[in-house]
Structure formats: C-alpha cells, structure tokens
PDB file with SEQRES, HELIX, SHEET and CRYST1 records, atoms N, CA, C and O in Angstrom:
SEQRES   1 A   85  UNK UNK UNK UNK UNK UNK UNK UNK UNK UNK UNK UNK UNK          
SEQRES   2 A   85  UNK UNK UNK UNK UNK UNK UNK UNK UNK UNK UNK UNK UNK          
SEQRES   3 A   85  UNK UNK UNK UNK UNK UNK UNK UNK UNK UNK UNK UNK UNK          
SEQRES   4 A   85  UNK UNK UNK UNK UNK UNK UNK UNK UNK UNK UNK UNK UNK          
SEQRES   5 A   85  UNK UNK UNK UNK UNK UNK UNK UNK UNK UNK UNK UNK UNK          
SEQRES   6 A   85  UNK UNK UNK UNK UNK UNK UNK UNK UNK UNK UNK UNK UNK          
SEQRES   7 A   85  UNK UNK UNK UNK UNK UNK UNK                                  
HELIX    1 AA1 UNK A   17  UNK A   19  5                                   3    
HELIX    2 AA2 UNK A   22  UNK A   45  1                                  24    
HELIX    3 AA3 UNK A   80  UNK A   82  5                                   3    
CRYST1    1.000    1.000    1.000  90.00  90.00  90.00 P 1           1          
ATOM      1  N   UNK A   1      76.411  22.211 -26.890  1.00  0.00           N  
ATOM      2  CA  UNK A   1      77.432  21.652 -26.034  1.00  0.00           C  
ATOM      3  C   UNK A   1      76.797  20.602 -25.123  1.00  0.00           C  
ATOM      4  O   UNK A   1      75.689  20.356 -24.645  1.00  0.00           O  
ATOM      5  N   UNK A   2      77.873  20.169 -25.115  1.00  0.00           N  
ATOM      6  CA  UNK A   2      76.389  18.479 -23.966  1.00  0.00           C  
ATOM      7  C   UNK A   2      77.364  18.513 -22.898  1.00  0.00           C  
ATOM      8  O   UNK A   2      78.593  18.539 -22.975  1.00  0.00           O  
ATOM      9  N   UNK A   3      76.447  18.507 -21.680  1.00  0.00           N  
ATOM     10  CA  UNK A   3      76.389  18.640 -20.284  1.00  0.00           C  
ATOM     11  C   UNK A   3      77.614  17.011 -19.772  1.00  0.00           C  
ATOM     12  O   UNK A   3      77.449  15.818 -20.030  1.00  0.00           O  
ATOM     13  N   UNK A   4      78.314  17.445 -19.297  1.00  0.00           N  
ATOM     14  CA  UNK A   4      79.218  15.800 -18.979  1.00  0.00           C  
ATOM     15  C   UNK A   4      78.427  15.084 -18.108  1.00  0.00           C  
ATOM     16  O   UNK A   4      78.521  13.857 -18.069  1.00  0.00           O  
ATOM     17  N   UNK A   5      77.473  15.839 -17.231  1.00  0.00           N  
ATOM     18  CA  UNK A   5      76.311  14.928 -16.243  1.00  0.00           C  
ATOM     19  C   UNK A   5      75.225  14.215 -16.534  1.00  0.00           C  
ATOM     20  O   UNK A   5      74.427  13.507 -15.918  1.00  0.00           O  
ATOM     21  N   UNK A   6      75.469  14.740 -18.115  1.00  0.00           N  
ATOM     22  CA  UNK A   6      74.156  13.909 -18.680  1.00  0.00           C  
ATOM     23  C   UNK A   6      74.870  12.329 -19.574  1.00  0.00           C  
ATOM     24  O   UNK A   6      75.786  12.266 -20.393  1.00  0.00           O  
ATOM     25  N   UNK A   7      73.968  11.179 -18.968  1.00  0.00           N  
ATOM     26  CA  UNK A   7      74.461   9.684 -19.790  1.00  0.00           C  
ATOM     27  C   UNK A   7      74.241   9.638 -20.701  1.00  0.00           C  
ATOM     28  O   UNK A   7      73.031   9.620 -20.928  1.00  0.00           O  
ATOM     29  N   UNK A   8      75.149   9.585 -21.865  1.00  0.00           N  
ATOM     30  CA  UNK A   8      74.834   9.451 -23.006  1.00  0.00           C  
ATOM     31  C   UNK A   8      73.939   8.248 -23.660  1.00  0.00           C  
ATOM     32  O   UNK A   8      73.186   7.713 -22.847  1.00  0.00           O  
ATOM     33  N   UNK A   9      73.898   7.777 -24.883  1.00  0.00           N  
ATOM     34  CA  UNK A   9      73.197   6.275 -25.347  1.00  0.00           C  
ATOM     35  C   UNK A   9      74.335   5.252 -25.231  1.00  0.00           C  
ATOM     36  O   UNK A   9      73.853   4.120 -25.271  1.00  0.00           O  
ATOM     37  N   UNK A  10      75.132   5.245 -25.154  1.00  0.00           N  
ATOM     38  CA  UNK A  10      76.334   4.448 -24.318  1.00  0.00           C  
ATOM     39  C   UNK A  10      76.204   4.114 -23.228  1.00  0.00           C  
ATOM     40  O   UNK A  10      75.936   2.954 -22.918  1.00  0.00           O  
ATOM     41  N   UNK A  11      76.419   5.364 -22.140  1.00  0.00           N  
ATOM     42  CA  UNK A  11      76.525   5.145 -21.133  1.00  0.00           C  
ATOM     43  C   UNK A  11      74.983   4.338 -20.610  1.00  0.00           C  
ATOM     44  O   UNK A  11      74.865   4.323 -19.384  1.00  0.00           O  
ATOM     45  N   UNK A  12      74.285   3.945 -21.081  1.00  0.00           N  
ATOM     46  CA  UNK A  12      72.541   3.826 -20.702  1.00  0.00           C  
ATOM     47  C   UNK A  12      72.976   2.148 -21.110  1.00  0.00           C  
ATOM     48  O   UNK A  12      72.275   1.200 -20.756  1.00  0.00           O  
ATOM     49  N   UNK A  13      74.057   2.018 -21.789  1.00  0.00           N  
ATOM     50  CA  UNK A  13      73.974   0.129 -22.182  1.00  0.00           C  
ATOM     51  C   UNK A  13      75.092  -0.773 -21.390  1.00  0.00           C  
ATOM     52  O   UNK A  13      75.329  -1.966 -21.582  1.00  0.00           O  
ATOM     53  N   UNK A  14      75.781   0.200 -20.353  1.00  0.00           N  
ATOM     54  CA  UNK A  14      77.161  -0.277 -20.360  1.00  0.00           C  
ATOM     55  C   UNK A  14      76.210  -0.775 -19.063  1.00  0.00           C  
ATOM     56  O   UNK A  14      75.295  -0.145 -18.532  1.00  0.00           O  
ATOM     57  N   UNK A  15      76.853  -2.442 -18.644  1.00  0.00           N  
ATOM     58  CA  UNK A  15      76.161  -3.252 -17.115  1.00  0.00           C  
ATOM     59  C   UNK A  15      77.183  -2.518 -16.007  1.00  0.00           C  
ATOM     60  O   UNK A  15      78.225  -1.919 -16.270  1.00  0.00           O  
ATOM     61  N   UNK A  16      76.551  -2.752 -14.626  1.00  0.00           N  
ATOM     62  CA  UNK A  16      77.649  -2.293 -13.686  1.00  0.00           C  
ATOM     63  C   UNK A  16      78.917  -3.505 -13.944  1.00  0.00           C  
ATOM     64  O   UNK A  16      78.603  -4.509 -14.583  1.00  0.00           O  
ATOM     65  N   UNK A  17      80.336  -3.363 -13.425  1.00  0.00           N  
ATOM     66  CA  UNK A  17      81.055  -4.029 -13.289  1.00  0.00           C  
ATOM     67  C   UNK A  17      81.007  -4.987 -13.100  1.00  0.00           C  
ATOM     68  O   UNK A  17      81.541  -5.755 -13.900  1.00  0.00           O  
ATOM     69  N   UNK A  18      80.279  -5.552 -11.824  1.00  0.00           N  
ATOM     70  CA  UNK A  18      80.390  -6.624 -11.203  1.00  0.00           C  
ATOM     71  C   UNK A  18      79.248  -7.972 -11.720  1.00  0.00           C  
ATOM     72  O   UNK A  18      78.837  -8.933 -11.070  1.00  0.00           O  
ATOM     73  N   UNK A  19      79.002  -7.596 -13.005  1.00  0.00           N  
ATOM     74  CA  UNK A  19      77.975  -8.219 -13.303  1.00  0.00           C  
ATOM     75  C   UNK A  19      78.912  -9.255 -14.734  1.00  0.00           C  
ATOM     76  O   UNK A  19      78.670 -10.396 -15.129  1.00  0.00           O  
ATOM     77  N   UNK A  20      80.012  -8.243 -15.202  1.00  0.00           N  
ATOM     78  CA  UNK A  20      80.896  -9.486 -16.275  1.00  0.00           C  
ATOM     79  C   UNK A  20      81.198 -10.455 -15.614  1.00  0.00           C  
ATOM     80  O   UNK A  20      80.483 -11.441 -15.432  1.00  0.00           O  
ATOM     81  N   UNK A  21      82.218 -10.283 -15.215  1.00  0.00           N  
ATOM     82  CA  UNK A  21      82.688 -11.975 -13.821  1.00  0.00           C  
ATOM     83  C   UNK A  21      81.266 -12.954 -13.692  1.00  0.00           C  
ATOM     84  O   UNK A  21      81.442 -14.122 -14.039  1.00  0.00           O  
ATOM     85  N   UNK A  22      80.263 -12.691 -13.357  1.00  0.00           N  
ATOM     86  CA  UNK A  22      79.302 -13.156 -12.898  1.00  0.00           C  
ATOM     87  C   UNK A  22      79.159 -14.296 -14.221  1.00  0.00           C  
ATOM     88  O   UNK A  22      79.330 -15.515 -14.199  1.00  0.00           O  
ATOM     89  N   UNK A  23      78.778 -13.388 -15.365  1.00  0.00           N  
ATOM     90  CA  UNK A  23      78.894 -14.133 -16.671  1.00  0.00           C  
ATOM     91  C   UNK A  23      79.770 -14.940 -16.952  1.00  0.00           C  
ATOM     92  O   UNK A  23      79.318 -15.807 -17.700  1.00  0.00           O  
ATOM     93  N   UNK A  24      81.310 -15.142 -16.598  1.00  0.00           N  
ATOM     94  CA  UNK A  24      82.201 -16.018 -16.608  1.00  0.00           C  
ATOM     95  C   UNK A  24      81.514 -16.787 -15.800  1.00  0.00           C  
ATOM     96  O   UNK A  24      81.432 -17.887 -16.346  1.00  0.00           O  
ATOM     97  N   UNK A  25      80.777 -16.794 -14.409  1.00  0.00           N  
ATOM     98  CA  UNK A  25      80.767 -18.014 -13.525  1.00  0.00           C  
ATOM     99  C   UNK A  25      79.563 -19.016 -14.192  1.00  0.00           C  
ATOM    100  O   UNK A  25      79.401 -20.227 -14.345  1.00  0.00           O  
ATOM    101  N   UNK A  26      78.803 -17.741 -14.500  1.00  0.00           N  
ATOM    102  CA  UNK A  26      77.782 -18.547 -15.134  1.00  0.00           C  
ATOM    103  C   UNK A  26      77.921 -19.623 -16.152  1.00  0.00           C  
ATOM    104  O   UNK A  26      77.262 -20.656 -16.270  1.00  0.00           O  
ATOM    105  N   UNK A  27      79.202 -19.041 -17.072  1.00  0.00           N  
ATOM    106  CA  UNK A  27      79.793 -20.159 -18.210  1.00  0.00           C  
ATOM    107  C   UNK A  27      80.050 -21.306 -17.727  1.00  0.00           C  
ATOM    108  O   UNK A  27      79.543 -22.389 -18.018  1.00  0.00           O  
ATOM    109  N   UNK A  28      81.054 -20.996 -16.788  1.00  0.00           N  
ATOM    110  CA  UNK A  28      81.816 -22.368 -16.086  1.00  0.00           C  
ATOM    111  C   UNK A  28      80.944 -23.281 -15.391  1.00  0.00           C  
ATOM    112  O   UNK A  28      81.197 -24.480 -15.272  1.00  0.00           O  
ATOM    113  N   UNK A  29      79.733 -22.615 -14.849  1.00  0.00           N  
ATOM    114  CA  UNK A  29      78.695 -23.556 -14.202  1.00  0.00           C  
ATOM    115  C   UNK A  29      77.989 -24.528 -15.213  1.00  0.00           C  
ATOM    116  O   UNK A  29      77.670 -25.704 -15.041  1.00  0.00           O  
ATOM    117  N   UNK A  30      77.830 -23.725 -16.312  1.00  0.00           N  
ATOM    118  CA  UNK A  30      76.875 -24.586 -17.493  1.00  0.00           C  
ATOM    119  C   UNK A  30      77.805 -25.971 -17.968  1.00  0.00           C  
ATOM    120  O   UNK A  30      77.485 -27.137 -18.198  1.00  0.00           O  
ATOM    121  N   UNK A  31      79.284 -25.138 -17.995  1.00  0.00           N  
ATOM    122  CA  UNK A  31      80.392 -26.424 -18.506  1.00  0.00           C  
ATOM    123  C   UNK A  31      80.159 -27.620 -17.587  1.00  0.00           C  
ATOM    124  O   UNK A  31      79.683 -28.695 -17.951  1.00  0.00           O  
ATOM    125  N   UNK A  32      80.519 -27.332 -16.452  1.00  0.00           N  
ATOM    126  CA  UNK A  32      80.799 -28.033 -15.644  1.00  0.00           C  
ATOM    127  C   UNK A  32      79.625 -28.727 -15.826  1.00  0.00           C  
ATOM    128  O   UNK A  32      79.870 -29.506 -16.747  1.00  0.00           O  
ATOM    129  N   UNK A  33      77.799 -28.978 -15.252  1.00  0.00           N  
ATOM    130  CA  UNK A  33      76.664 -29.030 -15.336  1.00  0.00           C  
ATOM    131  C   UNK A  33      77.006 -30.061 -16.318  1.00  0.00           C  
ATOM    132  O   UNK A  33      77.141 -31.251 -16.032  1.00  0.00           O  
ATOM    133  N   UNK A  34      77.219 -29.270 -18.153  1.00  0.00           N  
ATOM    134  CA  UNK A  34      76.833 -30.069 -19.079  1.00  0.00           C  
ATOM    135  C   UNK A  34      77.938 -31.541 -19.099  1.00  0.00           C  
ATOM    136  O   UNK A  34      77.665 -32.574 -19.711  1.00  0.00           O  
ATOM    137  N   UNK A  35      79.253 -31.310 -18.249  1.00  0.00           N  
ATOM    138  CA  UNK A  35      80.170 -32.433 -18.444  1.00  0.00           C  
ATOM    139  C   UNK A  35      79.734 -33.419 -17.831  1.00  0.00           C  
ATOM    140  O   UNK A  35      79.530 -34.490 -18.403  1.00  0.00           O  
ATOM    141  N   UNK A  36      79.487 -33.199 -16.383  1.00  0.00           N  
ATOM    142  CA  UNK A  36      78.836 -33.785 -15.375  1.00  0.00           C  
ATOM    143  C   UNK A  36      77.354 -34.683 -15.802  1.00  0.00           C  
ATOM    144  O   UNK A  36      77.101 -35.812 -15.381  1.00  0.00           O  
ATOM    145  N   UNK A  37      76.682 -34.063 -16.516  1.00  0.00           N  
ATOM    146  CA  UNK A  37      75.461 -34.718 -17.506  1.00  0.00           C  
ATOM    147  C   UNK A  37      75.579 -35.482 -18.176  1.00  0.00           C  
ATOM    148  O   UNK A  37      74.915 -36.490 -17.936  1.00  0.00           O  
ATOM    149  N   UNK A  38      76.440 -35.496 -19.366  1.00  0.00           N  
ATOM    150  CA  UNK A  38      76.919 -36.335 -20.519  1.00  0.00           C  
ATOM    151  C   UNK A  38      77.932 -37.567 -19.803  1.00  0.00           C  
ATOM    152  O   UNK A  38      77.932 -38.723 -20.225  1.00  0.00           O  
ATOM    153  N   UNK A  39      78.646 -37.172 -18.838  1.00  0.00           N  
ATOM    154  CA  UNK A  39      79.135 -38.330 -18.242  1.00  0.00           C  
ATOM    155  C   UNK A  39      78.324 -39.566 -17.626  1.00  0.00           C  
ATOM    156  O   UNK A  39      78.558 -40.772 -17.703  1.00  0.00           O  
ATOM    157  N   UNK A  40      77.266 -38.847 -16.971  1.00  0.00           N  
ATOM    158  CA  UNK A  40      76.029 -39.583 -16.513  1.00  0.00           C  
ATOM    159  C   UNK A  40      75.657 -40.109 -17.308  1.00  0.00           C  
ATOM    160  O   UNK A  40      76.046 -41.264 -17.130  1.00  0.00           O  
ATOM    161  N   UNK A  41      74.885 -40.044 -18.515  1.00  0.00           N  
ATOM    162  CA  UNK A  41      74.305 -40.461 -19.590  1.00  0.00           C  
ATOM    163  C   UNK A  41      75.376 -41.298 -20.261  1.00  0.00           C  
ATOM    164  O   UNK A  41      74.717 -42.287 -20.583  1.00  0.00           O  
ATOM    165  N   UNK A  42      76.437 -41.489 -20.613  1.00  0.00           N  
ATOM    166  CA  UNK A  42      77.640 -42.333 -20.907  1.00  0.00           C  
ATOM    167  C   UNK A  42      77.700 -43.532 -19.925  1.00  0.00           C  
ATOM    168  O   UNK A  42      77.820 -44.715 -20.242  1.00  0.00           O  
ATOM    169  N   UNK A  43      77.593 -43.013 -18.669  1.00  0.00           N  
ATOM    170  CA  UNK A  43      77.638 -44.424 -17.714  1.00  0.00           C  
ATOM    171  C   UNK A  43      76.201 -45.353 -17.418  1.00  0.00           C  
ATOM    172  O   UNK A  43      76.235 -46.520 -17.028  1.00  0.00           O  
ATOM    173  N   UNK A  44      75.338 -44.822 -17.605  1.00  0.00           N  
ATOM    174  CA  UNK A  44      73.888 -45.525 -17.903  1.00  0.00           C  
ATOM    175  C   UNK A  44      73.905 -45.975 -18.899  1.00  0.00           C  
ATOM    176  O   UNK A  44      73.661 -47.182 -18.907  1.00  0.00           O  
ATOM    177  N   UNK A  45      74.097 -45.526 -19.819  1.00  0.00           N  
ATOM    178  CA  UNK A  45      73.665 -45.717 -21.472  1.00  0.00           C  
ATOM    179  C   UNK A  45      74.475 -46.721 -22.621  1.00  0.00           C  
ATOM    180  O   UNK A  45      74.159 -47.205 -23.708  1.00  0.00           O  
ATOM    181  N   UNK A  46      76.018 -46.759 -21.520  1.00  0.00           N  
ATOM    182  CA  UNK A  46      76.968 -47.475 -22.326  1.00  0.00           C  
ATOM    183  C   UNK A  46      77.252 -48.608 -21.440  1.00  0.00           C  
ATOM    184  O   UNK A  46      76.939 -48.671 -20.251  1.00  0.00           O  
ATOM    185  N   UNK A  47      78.010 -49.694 -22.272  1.00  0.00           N  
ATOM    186  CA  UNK A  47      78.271 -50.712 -22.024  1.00  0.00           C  
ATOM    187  C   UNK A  47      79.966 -50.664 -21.804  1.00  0.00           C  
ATOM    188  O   UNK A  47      80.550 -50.308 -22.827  1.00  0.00           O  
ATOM    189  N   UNK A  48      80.882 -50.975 -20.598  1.00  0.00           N  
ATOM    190  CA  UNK A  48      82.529 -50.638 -19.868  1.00  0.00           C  
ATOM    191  C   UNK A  48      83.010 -51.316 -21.363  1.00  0.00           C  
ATOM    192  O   UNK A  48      82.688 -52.404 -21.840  1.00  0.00           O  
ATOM    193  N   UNK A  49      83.712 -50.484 -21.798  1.00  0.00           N  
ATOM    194  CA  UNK A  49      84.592 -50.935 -23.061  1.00  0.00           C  
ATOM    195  C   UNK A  49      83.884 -51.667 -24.346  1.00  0.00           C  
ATOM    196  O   UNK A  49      84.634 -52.291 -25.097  1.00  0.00           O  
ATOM    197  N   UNK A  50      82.343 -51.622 -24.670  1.00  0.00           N  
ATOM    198  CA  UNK A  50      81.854 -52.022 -25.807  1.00  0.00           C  
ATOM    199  C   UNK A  50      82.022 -51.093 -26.951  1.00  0.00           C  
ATOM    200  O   UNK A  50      81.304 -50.132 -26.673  1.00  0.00           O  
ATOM    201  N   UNK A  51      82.451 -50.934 -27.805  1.00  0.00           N  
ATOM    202  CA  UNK A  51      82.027 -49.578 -28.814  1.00  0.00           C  
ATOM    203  C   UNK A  51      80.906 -49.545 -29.511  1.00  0.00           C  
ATOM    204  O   UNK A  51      80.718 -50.321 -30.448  1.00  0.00           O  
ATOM    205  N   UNK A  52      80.111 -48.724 -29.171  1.00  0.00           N  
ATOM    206  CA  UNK A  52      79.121 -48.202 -30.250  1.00  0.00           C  
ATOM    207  C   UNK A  52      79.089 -47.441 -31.439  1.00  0.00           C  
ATOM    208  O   UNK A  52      79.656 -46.349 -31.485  1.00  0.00           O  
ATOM    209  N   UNK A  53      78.523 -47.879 -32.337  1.00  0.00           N  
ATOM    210  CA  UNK A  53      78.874 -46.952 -33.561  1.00  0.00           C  
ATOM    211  C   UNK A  53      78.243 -45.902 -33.957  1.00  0.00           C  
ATOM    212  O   UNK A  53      77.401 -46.128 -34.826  1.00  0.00           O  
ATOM    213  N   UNK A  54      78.348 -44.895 -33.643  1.00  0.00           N  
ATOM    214  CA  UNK A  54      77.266 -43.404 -33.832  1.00  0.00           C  
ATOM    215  C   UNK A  54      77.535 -43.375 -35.462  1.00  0.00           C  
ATOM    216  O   UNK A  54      76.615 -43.798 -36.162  1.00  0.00           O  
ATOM    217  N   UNK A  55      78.333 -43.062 -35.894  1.00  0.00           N  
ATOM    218  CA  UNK A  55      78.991 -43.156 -37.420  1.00  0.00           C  
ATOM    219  C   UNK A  55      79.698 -43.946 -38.038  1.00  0.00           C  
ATOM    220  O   UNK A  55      80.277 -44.706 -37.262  1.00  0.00           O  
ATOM    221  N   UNK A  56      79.939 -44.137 -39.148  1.00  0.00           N  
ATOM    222  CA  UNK A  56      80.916 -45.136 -39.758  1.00  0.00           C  
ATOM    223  C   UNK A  56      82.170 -44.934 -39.267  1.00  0.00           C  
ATOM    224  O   UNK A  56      82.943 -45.881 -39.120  1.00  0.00           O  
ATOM    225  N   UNK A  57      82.544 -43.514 -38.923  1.00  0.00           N  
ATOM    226  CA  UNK A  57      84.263 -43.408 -38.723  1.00  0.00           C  
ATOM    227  C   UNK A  57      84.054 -43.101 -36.751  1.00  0.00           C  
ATOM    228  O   UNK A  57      84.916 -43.138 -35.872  1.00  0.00           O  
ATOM    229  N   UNK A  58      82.848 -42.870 -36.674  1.00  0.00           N  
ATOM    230  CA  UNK A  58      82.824 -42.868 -35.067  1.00  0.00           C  
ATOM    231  C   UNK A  58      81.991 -43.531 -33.884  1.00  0.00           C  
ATOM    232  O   UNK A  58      80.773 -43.663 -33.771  1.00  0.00           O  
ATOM    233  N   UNK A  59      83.256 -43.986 -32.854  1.00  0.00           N  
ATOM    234  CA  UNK A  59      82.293 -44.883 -31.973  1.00  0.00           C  
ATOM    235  C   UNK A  59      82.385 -44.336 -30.627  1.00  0.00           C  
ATOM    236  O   UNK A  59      83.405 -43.660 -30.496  1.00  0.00           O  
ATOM    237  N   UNK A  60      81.872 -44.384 -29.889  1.00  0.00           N  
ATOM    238  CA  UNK A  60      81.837 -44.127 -28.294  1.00  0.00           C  
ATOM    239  C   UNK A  60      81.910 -45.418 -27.545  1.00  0.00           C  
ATOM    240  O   UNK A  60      81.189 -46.344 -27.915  1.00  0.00           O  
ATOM    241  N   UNK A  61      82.749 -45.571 -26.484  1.00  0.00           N  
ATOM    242  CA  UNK A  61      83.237 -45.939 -25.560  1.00  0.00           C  
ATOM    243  C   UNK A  61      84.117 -45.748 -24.439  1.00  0.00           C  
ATOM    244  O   UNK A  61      85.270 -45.432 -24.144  1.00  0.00           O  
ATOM    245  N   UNK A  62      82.580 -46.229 -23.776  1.00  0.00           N  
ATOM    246  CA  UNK A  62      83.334 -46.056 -22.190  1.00  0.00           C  
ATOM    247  C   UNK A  62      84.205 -46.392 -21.426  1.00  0.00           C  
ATOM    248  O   UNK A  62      83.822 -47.332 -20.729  1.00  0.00           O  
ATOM    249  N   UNK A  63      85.684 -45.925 -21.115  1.00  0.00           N  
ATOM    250  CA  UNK A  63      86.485 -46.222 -20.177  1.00  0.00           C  
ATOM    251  C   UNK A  63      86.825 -45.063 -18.969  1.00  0.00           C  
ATOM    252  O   UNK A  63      86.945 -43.846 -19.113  1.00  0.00           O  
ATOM    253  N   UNK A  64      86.911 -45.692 -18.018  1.00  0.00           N  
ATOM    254  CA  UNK A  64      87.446 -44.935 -16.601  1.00  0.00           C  
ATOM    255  C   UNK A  64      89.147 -44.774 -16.837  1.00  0.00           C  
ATOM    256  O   UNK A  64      89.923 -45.325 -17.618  1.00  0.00           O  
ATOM    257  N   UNK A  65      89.306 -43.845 -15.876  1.00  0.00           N  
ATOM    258  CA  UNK A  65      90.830 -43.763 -16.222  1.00  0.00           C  
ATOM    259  C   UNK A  65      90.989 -43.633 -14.850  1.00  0.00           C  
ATOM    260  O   UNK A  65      90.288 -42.974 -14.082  1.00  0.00           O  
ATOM    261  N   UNK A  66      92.170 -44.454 -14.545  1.00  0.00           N  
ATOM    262  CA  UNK A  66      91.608 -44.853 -12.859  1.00  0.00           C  
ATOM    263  C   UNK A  66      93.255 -44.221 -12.826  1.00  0.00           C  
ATOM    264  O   UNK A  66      93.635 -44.388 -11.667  1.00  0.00           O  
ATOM    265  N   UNK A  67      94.341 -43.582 -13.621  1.00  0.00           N  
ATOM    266  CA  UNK A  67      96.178 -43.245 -13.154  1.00  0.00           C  
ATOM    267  C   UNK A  67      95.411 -41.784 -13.214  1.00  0.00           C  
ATOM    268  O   UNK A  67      94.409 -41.334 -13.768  1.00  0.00           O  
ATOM    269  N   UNK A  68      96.554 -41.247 -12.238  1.00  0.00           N  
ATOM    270  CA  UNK A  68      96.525 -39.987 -11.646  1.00  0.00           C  
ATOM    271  C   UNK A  68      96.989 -38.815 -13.206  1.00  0.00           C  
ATOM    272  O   UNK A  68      97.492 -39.518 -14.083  1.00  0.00           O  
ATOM    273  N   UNK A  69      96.938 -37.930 -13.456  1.00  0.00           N  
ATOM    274  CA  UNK A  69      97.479 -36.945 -14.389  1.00  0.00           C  
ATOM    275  C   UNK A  69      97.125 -37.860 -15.865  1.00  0.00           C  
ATOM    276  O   UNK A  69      98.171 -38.119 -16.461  1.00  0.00           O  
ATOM    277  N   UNK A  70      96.033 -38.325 -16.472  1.00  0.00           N  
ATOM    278  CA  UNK A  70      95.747 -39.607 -17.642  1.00  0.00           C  
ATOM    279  C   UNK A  70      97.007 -40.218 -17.677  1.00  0.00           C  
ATOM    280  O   UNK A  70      97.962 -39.863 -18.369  1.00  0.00           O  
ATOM    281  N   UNK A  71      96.945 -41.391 -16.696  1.00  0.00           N  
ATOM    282  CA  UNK A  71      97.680 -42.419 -16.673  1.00  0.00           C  
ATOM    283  C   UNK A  71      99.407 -42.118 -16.783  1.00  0.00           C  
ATOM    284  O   UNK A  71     100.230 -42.951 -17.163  1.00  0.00           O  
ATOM    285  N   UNK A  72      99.668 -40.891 -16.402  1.00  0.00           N  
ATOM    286  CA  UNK A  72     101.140 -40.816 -16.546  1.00  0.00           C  
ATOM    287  C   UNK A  72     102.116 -42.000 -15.303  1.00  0.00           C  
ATOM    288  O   UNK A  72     103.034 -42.801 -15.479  1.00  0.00           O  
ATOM    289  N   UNK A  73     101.423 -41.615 -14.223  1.00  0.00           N  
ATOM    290  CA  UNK A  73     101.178 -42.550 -12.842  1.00  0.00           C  
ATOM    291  C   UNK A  73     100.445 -43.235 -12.526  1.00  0.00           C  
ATOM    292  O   UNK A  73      99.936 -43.157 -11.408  1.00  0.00           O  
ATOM    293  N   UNK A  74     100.165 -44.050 -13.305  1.00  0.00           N  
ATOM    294  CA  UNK A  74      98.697 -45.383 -12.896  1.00  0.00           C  
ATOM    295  C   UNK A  74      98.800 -46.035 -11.447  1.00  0.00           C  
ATOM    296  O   UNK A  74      97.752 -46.492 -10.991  1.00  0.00           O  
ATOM    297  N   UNK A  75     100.042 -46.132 -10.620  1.00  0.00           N  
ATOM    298  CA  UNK A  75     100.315 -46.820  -9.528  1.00  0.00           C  
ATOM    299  C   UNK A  75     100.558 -45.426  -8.119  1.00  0.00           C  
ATOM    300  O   UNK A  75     101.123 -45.604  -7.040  1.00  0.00           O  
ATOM    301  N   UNK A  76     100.052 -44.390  -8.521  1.00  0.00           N  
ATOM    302  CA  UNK A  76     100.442 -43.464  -7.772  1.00  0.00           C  
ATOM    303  C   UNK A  76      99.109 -42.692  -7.485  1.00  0.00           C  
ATOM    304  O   UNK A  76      98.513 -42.021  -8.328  1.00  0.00           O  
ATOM    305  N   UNK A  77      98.741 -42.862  -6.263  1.00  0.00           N  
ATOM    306  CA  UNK A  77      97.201 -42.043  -5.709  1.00  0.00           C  
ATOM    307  C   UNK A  77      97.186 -40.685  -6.223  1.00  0.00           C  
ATOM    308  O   UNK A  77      98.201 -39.996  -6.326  1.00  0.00           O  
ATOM    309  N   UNK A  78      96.127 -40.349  -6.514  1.00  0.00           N  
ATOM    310  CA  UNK A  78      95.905 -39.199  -7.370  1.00  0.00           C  
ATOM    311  C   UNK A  78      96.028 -37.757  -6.828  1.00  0.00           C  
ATOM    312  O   UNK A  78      95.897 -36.846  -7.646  1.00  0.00           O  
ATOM    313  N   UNK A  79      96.248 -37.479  -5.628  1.00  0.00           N  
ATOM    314  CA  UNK A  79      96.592 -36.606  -4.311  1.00  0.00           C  
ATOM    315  C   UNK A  79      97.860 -36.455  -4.780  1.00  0.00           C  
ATOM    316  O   UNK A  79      98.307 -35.322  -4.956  1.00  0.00           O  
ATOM    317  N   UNK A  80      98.717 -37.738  -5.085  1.00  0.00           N  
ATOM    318  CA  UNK A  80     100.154 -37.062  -4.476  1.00  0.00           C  
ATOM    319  C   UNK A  80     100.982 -36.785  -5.656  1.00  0.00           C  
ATOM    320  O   UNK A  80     102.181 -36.512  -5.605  1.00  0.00           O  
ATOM    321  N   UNK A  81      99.980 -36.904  -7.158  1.00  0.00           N  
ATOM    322  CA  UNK A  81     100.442 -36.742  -8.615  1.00  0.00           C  
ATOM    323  C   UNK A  81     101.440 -35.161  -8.575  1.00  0.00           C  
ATOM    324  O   UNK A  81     102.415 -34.793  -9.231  1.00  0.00           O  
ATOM    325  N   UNK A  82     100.869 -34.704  -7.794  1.00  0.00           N  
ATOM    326  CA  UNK A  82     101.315 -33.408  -8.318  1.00  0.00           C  
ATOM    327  C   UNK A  82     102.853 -32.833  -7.194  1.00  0.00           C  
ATOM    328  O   UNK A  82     103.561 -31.828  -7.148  1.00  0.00           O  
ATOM    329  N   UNK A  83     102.781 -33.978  -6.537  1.00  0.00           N  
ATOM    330  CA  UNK A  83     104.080 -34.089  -5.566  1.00  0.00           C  
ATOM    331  C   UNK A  83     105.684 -34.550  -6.149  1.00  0.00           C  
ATOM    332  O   UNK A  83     106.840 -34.129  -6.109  1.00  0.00           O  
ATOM    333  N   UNK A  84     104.752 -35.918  -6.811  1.00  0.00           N  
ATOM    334  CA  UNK A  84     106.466 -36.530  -7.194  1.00  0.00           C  
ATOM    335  C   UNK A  84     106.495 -35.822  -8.582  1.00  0.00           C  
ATOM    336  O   UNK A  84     107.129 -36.525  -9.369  1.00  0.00           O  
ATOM    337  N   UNK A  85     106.010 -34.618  -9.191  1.00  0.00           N  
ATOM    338  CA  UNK A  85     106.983 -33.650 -10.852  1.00  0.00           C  
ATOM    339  C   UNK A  85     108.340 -33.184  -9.873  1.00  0.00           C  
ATOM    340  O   UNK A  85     109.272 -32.551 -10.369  1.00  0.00           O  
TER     341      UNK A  85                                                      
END                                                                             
C-alpha cells in the first residue's frame, strides 16, 4: 500500500506553479527582443523602398507605416485610432 505522504516519480517532476507564467514571459520577451532586432538590422542594412532580392520569388523591403491601425487612418494620430471605431 503506498503511503499518500510519500511523492511519487511524478510528483518529483511537476515545477512549482508560479514558475509556468514565468515561461510565457520569458517567450514574449525573446519575441519581442527578436522583433525589435530584425527591425534594427532591416533599418541599417536596407535601403527606404529599394527591393532586395533574397530569392527569385522573394524580396525585402523597407517601408515605415507612418497611419495609425496599418494605414486604415493615415491622417489620424495614432493615440486617438482607437477612439474614432
């Protein structure tokens, strides 16, 4: 008969709680990090609206998108996009 006070080989792998979430933040930090990176490297590296050709069917180019919500409101400050829906 096994003792309920004793941890099984389960119970010996399971993390405390508060340590999953943590792992979500950690994800979102790397996202964020790696977007924030590659954007950098896009704005050094590229030329405002030249295309480069990485592949035959693919090119990279750089544009800013200066309208609030991708250009739904191009004439409307980007603060108050979410005012005039």
């Amino acid at each position: 008969m096994l003792d309920n006070n004793t941890p099984s080989d389960t119970d010996k792998n399971v993390r405390p709680k508060m340590q999953r979430p943590l792992r979500w933040l950690w994800l979102a930090v790397a996202v964020i990090a790696l977007d924030l990176a590659t954007k950098y490297i896009a704005s050094s590296q590229l030329g405002y609206a030249q295309p480069v050709e990485v592949l035959p069917f693919f090119n990279l180019t750089l544009l800013h998108n200066t309208g609030a919500a991708f250009s739904f409101w191009p004439r409307i400050p980007a603060g108050s996009a979410g005012s005039s829906l």
